[in-house]
N, C-alpha and C positions, 0 to 999 in steps of 0.2 A: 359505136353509136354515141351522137349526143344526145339528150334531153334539153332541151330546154323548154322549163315550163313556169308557169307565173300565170296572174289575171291577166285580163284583159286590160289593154293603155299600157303597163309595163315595158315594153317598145321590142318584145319578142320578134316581130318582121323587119321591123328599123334595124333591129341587132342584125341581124341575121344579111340584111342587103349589104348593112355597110360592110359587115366581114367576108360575106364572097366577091364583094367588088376587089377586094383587095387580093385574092389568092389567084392564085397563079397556076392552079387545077379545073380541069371544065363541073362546069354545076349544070344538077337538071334539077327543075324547082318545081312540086307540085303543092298548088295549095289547095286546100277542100274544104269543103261546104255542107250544107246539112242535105244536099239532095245527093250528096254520095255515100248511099248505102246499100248499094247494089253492085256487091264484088267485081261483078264482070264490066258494069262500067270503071271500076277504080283501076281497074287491072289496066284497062285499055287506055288511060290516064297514065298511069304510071309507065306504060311503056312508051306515049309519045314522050314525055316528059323526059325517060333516058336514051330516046331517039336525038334527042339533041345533043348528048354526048358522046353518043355510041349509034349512030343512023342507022345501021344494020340489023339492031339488034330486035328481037320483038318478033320475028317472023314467024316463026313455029309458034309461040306463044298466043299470036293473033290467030292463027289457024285456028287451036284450038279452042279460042272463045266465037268463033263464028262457025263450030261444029252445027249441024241439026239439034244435038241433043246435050244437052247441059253437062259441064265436065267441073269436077271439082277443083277446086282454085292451086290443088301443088302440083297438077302436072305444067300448069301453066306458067305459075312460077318458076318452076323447076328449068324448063325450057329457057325463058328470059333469064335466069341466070348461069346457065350454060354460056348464053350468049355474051354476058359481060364477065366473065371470068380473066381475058385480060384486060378490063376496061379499069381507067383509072378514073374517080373522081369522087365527086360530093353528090347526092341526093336528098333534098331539105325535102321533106314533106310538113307543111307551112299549115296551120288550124288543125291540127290534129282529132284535138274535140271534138268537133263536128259529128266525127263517124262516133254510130252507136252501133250498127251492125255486125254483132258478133263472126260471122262469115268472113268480112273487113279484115277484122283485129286478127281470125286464124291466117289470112293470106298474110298478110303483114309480119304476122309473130314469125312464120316458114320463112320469109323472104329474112328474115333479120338473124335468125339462125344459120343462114347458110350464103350469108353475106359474102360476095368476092372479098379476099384480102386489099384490092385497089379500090376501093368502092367504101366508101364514109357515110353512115347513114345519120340525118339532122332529121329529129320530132321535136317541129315547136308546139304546144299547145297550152291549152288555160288549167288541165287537170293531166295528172298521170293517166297514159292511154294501161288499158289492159294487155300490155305485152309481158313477157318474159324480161322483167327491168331486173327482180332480184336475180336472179343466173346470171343475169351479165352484171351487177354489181359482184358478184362474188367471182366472175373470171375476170374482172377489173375490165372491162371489156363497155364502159358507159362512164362515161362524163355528164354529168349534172350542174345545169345553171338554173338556177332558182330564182325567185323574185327578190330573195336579200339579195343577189351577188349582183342584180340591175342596179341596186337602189345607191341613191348617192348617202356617205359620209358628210356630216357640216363638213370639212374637212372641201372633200368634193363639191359637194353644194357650192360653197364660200367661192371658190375658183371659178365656177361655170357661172355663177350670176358676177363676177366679177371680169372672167372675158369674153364671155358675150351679152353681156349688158350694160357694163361698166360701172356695175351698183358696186359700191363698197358699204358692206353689213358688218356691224361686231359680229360677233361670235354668238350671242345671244341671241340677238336679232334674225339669224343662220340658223341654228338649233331650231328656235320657237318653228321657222318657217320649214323645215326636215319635219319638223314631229308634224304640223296640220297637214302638210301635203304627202303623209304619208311615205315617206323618203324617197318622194318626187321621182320616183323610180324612170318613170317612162322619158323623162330629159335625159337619165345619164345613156342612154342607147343612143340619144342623137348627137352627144356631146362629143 
């Protein structure tokens, strides 16, 4: 799993497009909203969303959220990742924050537990979601990118306002403008 978490403007989605544009693994993107706090709809979300890498997959798992009577969210899980067990790829779930729905955070926490081996899970958000982040720091099992590791260096800064603007700043000059813009974080994702 990665984290990536940081404020808002920080360029968390910029980040995240320009590096799946580039991989050569299929991605399924879901990004969410504050209207998704109703498991069964995320559920149904998240499996179009790995329908695009795995088209097949999801079938038993749909059944069981169009049952008559309400099913709790791990048999459904459980089903959909039966389904991608050989599937390989990336799953960014994109505004993480959003969901406050504790029901949400249990289906999610299940799903990430019992993650396929081919299967990469990306949480970008503005705050740590309530998953099981310490467990998987301690089986090294989570990569963390945080709003320092956005932010530009003078160093950095100096170069990007120098190839794509063609300002040439002292160093001082670079500094002063790093420290008021708050280490201008959200340009070095589009840099």
């Amino acid at each position: 799993c990665t984290l990536l978490s940081a404020p808002a403007g920080a360029g968390k989605t910029t980040l995240l497009a320009a590096w799946v544009t580039g991989l050569d693994r299929p991605v399924a993107w879901l990004t969410l909203d504050e209207r998704d706090q109703d498991v069964g709809h995320v559920l149904r979300y998240l499996i179009a969303a790995l329908q695009t890498i795995a088209p097949t997959c999801g079938r038993k798992a749909l059944a069981w959220l169009d049952a008559p009577r309400p099913v709790p969210p791990e048999p459904v899980v459980t089903d959909l990742l039966n389904d991608l067990v050989e599937t390989s790829g990336l799953l960014v779930l994109d505004d993480y924050h959003a969901v406050r729905e504790p029901a949400v955070h249990q289906a999610m926490a299940f799903l990430l537990d019992h993650l396929p081996a081919g299967l990469h899970l990306v949480i970008a958000t503005r705050e740590d979601p309530p998953l099981p982040l310490p467990r998987l720091r301690a089986r090294n099992q989570l990569t963390e990118v945080r709003a320092a590791d956005l932010s530009f260096t003078v160093r950095e800064a100096a170069a990007f306002l120098r190839d794509c603007s063609g300002l040439q700043l002292d160093g001082e000059q670079v500094g002063a403008l790093v420290t008021r813009t708050g280490r201008w974080s959200s340009r070095k994702a589009i840099a």
